[in-house]
C-alpha positions in Angstrom: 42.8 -152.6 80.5 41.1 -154.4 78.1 39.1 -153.1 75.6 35.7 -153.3 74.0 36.6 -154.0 70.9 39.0 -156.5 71.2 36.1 -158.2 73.9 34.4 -160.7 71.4 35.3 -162.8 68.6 33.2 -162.1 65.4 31.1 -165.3 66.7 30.7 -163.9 69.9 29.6 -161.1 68.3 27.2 -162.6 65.7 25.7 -164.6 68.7 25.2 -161.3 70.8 23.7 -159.5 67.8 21.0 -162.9 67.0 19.7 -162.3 70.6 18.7 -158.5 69.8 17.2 -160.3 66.5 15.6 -162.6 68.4 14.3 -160.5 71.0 12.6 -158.5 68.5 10.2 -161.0 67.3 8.6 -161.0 70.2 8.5 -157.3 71.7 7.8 -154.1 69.4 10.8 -152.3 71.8 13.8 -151.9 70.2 17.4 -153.2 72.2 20.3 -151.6 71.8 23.3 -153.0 74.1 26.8 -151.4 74.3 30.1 -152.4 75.7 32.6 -149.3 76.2 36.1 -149.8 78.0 35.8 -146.5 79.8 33.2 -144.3 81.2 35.6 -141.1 82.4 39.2 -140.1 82.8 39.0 -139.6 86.4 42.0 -136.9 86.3 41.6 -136.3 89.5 42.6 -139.8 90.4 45.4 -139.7 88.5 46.5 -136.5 90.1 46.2 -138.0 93.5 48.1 -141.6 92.1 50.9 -139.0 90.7 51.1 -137.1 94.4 51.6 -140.2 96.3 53.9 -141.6 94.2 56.4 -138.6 94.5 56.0 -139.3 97.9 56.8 -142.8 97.5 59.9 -141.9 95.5 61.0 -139.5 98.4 60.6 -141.4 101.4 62.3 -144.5 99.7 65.2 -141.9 98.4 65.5 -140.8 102.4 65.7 -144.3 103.4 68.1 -144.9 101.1 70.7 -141.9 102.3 70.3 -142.4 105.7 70.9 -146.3 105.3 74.3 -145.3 103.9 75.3 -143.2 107.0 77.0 -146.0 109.3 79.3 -147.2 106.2 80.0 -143.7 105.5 80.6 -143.3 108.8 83.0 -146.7 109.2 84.9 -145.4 106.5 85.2 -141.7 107.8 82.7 -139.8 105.1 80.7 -137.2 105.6 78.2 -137.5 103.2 75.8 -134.7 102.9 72.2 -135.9 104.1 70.9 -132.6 104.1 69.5 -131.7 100.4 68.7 -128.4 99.2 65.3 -127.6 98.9 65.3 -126.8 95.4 66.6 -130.3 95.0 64.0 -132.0 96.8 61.4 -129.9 94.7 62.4 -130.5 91.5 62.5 -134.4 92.6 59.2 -134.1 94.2 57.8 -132.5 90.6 59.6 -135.0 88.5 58.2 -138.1 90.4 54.9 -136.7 90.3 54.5 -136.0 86.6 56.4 -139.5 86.7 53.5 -141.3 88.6 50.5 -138.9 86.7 52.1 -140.7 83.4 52.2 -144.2 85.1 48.4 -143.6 86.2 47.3 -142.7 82.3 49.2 -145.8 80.7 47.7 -148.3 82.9 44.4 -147.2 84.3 44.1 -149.9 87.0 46.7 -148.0 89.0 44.3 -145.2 89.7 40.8 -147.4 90.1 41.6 -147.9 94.0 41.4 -144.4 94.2 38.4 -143.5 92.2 35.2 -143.6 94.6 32.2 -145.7 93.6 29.7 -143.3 93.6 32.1 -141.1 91.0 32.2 -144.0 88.8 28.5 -144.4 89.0 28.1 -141.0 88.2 30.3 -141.2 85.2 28.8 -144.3 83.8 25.2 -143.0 83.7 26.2 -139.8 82.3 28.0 -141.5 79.5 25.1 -143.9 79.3 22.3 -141.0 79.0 25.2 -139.3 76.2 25.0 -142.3 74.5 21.0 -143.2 74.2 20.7 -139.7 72.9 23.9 -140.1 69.6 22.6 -143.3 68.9 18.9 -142.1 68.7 17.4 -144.5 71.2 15.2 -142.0 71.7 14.0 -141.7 67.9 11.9 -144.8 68.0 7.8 -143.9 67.3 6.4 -145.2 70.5 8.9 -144.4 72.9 10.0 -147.8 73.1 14.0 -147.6 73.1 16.3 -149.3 75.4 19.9 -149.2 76.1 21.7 -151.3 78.0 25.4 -149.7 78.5 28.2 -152.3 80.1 31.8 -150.3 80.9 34.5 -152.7 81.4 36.5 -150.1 83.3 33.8 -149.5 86.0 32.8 -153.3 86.1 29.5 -151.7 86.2 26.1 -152.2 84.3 23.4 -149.4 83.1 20.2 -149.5 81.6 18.4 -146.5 79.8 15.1 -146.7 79.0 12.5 -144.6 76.7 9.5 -142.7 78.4 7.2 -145.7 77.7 9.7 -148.3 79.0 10.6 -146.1 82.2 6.5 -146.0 82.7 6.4 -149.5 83.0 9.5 -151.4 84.5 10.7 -151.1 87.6 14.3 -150.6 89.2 14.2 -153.8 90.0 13.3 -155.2 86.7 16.6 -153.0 85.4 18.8 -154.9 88.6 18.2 -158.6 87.6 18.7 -157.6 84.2 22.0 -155.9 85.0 23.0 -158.4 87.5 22.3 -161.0 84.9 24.6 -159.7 82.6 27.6 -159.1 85.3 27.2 -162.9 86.2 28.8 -163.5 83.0 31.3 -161.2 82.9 32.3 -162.3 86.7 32.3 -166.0 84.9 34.8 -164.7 82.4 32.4 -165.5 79.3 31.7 -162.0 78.7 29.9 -163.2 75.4 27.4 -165.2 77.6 26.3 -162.4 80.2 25.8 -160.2 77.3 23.5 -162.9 75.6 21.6 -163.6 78.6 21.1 -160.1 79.5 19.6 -159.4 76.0 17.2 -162.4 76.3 16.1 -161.3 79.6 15.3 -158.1 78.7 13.6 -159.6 75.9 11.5 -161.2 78.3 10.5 -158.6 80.4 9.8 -156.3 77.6 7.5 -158.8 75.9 5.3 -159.2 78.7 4.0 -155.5 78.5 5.2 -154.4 75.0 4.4 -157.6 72.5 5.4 -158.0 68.5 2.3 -155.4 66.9 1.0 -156.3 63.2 3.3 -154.2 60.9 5.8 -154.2 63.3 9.3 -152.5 62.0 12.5 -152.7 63.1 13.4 -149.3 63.6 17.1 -150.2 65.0 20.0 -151.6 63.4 20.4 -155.0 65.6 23.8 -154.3 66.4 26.2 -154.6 69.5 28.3 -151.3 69.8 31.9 -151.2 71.2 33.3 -148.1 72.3 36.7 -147.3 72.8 
């Protein structure tokens, strides 16, 4: 799985971080866009990957012993196809904590079995978690937005301030999230990330424009999370 902080090159990322710059010339709301490699450990899917890999291991392992009977037999064996069943436990348990580890080194084994919805769940939590430690939420007019990508979940959320929520729409939050995917989907991560940023730029100027005195209240940086 790869993560979010090996993602960008440092021009990459110096290009991402000018669009939040740039953006915030024109639009007294303040972007902060993330990029985390996982949203949850979905144990539960790794449980399940773990049970049906035991029962991988023991329905190949019972192939196996009954495809030996008709040379036994030719040579006049009588190989024991019966095993105890504190055998077939202890392999069962083995090959399960087998699979469970399998599962937890490489993450994509378990994604077919993690429901959408769950990952959905899981991304906005983490995405809510993460608006409030970085103090989106600190900004003086209730400006703050987050944009949260997790590379895990292929999946794209936005979390906006009262002020913003008050005035953009689901839809507004869709193009922008679908504008960043398009990138990713392209394999030029760096660009859907820029893009995003400048469209959200343009949507937030429209109702929230650059006010005289105007600070910048957030550091313009992208944050990877690992």
């Amino acid at each position: 799985m790869k993560k979010a902080t090996h993602l960008f090159t440092d021009d990459e990322i110096r290009t991402i971080e000018s669009a939040i710059g740039e953006v915030e010339t024109t639009t007294s709301a303040e972007v902060v866009p993330v990029v985390a490699s996982a949203s949850g450990r979905y144990d539960r899917a790794e449980d399940l990957f773990g049970f049906l890999f035991s029962l991988l291991v023991l329905g190949c392992t019972w192939g196996w012993l009954h495809g030996m009977a008709p040379a036994a037999d030719a040579w006049g064996e009588s190989p024991a196809f019966g095993l105890p069943l504190a055998a077939v436990l202890v392999a069962l348990a083995v090959s399960f904590f087998i699979g469970m580890a399998l599962a937890s080194h490489f993450p994509i084994l378990r994604l077919p079995l993690i429901a959408r919805r769950e990952m959905q769940e899981e991304v906005e939590r983490r995405a809510r978690e993460t608006f409030q430690r970085l103090k989106v939420r600190k900004t003086e007019h209730a400006t703050g937005i987050l944009i949260y990508v997790s590379l895990y979940e292929h999946m794209v959320h936005v979390v906006g301030d009262d002020t913003i929520n008050a005035t953009l729409s689901q839809q507004d939050w869709t193009v922008l999230c679908d504008t960043i995917i398009s990138g990713f989907k392209e394999g030029r991560p760096e660009k859907g990330m820029t893009k995003g940023i400048l469209r959200c730029g343009e949507l937030l100027a429209r109702h929230f424009p650059i006010q005289p005195g105007d600070t910048n209240e957030l550091v313009d940086t992208l944050h990877l999370i690992d």
